[in-house]
C-alpha positions, 0 to 999 in steps of 0.5 A, spaced: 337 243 331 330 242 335 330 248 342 333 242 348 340 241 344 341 248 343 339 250 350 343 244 353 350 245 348 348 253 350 349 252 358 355 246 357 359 252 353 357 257 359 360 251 364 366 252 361 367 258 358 373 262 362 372 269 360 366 273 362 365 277 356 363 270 352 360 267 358 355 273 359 353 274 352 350 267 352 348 268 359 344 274 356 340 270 349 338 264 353 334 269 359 331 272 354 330 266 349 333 267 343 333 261 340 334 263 333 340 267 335 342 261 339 341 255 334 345 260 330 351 259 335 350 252 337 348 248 331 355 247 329 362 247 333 366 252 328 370 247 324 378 247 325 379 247 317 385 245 314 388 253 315 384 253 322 379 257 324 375 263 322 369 266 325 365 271 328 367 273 335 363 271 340 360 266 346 358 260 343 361 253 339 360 256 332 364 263 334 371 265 335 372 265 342 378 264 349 374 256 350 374 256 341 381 258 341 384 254 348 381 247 344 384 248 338 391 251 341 391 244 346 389 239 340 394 242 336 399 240 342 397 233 342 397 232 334 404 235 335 407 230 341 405 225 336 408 227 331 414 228 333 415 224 340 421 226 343 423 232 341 422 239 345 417 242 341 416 250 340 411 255 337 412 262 335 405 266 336 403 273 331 397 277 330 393 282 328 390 289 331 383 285 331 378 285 337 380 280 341 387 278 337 391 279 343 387 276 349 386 269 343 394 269 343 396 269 350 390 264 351 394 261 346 401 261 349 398 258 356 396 252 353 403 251 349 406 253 355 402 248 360 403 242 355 411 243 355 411 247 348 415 253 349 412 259 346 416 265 343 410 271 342 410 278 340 408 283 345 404 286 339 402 286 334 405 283 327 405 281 319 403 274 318 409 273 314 413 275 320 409 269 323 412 265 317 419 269 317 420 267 325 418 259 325 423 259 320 428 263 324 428 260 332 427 252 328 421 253 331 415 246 330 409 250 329 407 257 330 400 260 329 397 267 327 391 270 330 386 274 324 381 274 320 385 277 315 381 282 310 374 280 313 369 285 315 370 287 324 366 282 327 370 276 324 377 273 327 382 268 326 386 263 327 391 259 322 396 254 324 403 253 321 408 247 321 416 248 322 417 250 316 413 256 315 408 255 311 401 254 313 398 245 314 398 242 309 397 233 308 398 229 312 399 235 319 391 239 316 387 233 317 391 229 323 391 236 327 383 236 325 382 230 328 387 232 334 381 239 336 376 234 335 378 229 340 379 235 344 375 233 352 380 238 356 384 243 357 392 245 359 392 252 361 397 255 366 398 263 368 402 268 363 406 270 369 409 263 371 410 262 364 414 267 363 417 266 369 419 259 368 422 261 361 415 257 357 413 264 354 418 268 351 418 275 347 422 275 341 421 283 338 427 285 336 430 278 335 426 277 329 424 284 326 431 286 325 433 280 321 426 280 317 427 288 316 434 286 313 431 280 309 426 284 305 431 290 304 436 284 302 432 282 296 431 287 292 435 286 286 437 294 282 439 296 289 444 302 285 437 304 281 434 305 288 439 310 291 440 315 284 432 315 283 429 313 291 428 321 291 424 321 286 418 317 288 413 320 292 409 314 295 402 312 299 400 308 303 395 306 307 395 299 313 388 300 313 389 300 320 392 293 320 400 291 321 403 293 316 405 301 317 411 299 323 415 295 317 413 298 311 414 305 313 421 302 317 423 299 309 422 305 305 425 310 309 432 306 310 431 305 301 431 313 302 424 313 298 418 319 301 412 315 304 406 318 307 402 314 310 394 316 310 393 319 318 386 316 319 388 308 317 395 309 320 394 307 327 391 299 329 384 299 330 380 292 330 373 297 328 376 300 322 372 306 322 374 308 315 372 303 311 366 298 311 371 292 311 379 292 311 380 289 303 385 292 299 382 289 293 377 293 293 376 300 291 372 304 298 377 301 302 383 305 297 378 311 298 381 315 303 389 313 300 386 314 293 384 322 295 391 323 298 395 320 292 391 325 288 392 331 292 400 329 293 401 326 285 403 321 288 407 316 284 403 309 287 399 308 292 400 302 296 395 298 301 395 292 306 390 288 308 390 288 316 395 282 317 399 284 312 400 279 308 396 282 301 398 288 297 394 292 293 397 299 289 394 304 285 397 308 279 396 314 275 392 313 268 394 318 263 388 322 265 391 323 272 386 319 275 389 313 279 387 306 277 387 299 281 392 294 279 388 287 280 392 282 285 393 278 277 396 284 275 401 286 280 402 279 279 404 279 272 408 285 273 413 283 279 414 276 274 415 280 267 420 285 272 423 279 276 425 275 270 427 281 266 431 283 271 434 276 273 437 275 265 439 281 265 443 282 270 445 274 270 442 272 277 437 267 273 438 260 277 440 254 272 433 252 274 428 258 275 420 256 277 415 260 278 408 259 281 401 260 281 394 258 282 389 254 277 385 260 279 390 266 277 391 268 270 395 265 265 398 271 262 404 268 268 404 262 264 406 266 257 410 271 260 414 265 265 415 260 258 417 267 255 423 267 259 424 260 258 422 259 266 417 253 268 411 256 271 407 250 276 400 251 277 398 249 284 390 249 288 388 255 291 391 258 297 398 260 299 400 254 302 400 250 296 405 255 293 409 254 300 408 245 298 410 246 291 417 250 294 418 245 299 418 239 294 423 244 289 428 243 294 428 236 296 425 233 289 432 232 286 430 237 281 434 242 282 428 247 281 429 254 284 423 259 286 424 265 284 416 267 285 409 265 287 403 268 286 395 268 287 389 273 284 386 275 291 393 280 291 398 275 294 405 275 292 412 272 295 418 274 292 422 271 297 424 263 300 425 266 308 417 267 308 413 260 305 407 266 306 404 271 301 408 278 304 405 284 302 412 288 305 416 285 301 411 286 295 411 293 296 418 294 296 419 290 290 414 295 286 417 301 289 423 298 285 420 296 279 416 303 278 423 306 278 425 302 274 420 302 268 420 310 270 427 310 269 425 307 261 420 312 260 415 308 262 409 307 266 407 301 270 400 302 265 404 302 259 408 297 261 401 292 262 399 294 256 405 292 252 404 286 256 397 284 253 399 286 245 405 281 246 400 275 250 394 278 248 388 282 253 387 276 260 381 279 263 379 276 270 371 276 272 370 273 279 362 271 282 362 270 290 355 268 292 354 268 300 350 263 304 349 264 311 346 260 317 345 252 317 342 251 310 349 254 307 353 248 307 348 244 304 346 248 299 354 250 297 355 242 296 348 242 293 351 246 287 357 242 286 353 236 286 349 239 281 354 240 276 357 233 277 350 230 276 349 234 269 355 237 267 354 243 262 356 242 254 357 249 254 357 256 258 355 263 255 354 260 248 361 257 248 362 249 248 366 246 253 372 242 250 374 239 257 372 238 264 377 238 271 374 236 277 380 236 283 376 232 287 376 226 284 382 227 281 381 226 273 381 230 267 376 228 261 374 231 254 367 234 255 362 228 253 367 222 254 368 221 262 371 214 259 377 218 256 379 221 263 386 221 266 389 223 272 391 230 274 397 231 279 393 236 285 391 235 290 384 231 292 379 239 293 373 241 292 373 245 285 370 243 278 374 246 272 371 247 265 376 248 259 371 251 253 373 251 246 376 259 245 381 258 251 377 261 257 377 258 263 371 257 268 372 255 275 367 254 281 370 252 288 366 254 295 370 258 300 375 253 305 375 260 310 368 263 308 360 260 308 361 263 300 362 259 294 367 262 288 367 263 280 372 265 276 372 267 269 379 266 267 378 269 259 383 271 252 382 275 247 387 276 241 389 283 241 393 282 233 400 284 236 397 290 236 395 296 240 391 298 236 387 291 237 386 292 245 379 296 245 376 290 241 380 285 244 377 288 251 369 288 247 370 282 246 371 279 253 367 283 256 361 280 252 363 273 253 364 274 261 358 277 261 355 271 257 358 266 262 356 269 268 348 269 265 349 261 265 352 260 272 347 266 276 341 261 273 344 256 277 345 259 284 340 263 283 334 260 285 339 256 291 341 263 294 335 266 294 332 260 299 338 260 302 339 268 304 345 268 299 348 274 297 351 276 291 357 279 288 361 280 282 367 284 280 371 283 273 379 286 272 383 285 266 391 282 267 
């Protein structure tokens, strides 16, 4: 964008920008002339994706701020009235313990307020699945939470949701998209008379007393919990998020010792203790980790920020703990919920549990196990919330029974249509008892898991690219592969091609054979190769990153014994695969800035 169109959008955002703070940021960088600081905040509006918004906090069109903010709360305002005209319209409101978190949600809750949507706000902050829990509670039309979620200090959020709970889904994503974009003017009105009038309303205790209650409800051995509940000694860590005022809340009525990691249990927005506030990562576990050592705990536990992901830590059989991957965790409440539900005769006639086409299908095998249908959905929770919604209206008779992701998303519960980290946490309190209560570990369990199914293992590419040529060398990447598909990826031929965004299906080498696939239309291309391993490649719809997963198998025999070369075996693969796509996107990244990271996991 040439120096006049970034100036001029730099001082119409200045004319309309309401809090001082943003305004003088802009102020300051167009008195000293920083043009590449302002063409990175000019050159684009940040876009109101089909989960909202996220971005870095500050002054400009392409930054998390109050005008940012005001414009996508009106434009979801006006898609509301016309889509359900007539109808006195309410929003409930969360958010999280980030920089500018509560200033955005009363920003919020006055253009709802000025544009007849009554507004039901916390007077601090909340999980996201309490945000969830509330809209469905109050029968409320919409809601939004305000976060970023897991990502680093200087980013913040935005994400909407429908009456149902869940996060927007087609046809409400797009036709709010257009509402925002469409947005010349803004409702607003005071907190004072809004509140006055009856427009802004708290809810603390009308709904965390009722969520609380519903966590604890669903559990499933609540009698294995009171005989053995002193007998766990737990860590925890909110990483300086939401997560301690419920989780503490919840395992102290079960009766089970918490403690809570003292640096990381107060809400803050800079999160001093780590480099960025993700529990899938081992620095940010850091500080719980060395508590759980020195206490010999039996878990340790932590939530992300808003609360919504949770990731643990157990004791290995040398005494040092070891990270349980989001798949998992995952694979571990499905193999604990299914046992148990049979065994206690709690199976629904119909039971289905869900995943993303990205998360390990050792679910599947441990799902058709049991005999319970496993759907796959695209990635991101509100597919699973979909996939829910379409169980209880189809004429099925299909039951939910659970739901998860890989990047440490589980749902237990049909109350939230959002990944819970609470209830996900009190669930793997009770299933650590009870695999304690068979004289067994949750790693031994795993490993019995693996010999059974055989050895998954997951690798994941995330390669990052900023600035204004990111998004074009992202879809440059996608077209790439569509122009010239790969016929083999680390020396193993590919049998079958997916591409989510044309919707078909097709055996590599004759697209003339393709056939319809029942998702979505997304931006992911998938190849099946001939050994079972699954590769997928998706840019991130939250984040300037595009995505790889290496879903892999290896055969252990049926054997324990066979585990170590079952593991060899796919790290060799993994490690051949990721060769053939870094010679892809690495020359696009380096002109792009991009920056690369890798992680493998075994689930």
């Amino acid at each position: 964008m040439d120096r006049v169109k970034v100036e001029a959008r730099a001082r119409d955002y200045v004319g309309r920008e309401g809090d001082r703070e943003f305004r003088v940021e802009v102020e300051a960088l167009l008195a000293a002339e920083d043009w590449k600081e302002l063409e990175d905040r000019f050159y684009r509006d940040l876009e109101f994706g089909t989960g909202g918004l996220r971005g870095v906090i500050g002054g400009g069109y392409n930054r998390m701020n109050t005008l940012v903010v005001s414009r996508a709360t009106q434009g979801l305002c006006d898609y509301l009235k016309k889509a359900l005209p007539g109808k006195s319209l309410s929003a409930c409101i969360a958010y999280d313990s980030r920089r500018c978190s509560d200033s955005f949600s009363w920003v919020a809750a006055r253009v709802f307020a000025a544009n007849g949507v009554k507004a039901y706000i916390f007077s601090a902050l909340r999980p996201t699945p309490e945000l969830s829990f509330a809209i469905r509670l109050l029968k409320a039309d919409t809601g939004i939470v305000v976060t970023a979620s897991h990502n680093p200090p200087k980013y913040n959020g935005y994400k909407a949701y429908w009456g149902d709970g869940s996060q927007v889904t087609p046809p409400h994503d797009v036709g709010i998209i257009r509402m925002v974009g469409a947005v010349s003017a803004v409702k607003t009105t005071s907190r004072e008379e809004a509140l006055a009038k009856g427009m802004i309303v708290i809810i603390d205790k009308v709904v965390d007393e009722p969520y609380v209650a519903m966590v604890k409800s669903k559990l499933l051995r609540p009698a294995l919990i009171k005989e053995m509940a002193s007998q766990a000694k737990i860590v925890y860590t909110p990483l300086h998020g939401t997560g301690a005022l419920h989780l503490e809340r919840v395992m102290k009525d079960l009766g089970l010792s918490v403690v809570t990691v003292p640096e990381q249990r107060v809400p803050d927005g800079a999160f001093p203790t780590v480099s960025f506030p993700n529990p899938e990562e081992a620095a940010a576990l850091k500080l719980a980790l060395e508590l759980g050592a020195r206490l010999k705990a039996d878990v340790v536990m932590a939530n992300d920020p808003d609360a919504d992901r949770l990731g643990i830590a157990v004791p290995g059989s040398t005494g040092d703990f070891v990270l349980i991957t989001g798949n998992q965790l995952g694979s571990l409440h499905l193999d604990y919920i299914l046992l148990t539900r049979r065994e206690l005769g709690l199976m629904p006639k119909k039971p289905a549990t869900v995943k993303t086409i990205v998360t390990t299908d050792l679910q599947a095998r441990i799902a058709e196990k049991y005999g319970v249908a496993c759907f796959e959905c695209l990635t991101g929770f509100k597919w699973i919330a979909d996939l829910m919604r379409r169980f209880e209206s189809d004429g099925r008779g299909l039951e939910f029974v659970y739901g998860t992701e890989e990047s440490y998303g589980h749902l237990i519960e049909n109350e939230v249509r959002d990944k819970d980290g609470i209830s996900a946490a009190a669930l793997t309190a009770e299933m650590t008892l009870y695999w304690r209560s068979r004289g067994k570990s949750l790693l031994e369990r795993l490993e019995e898991l693996y010999v059974e199914h055989g050895y998954h293992e997951e690798k994941s590419i995330n390669k990052y690219f900023e600035g204004p040529s990111g998004m074009d060398v992202m879809n440059g990447i996608m077209e790439g592969y569509r122009t010239n598909q790969p016929i083999s990826l680390g020396g193993i031929s590919v049998a079958r091609i997916r591409d989510v965004q044309t919707g078909l299906e097709w055996p590599a080498g004759k697209p003339e054979a393709s056939a319809k696939i029942d998702l979505p239309e997304s931006d992911v291309i998938q190849w099946y190769l001939e050994d079972g391993t699954k590769v997928t490649v998706r840019p991130s719809g939250t984040e300037p990153k595009i995505k790889f997963y290496i879903l892999l198998r290896s055969d252990s025999g049926g054997r324990a014994a066979g585990l170590p070369a079952a593991r060899q075996a796919s790290a060799v693969k993994a490690a051949a695969i990721t060769v053939d796509i870094m010679e892809v996107i690495g020359a696009d990244s380096r002109k792009a800035g991009g920056v690369e990271g890798a992680k493998a996991s075994g689930s």
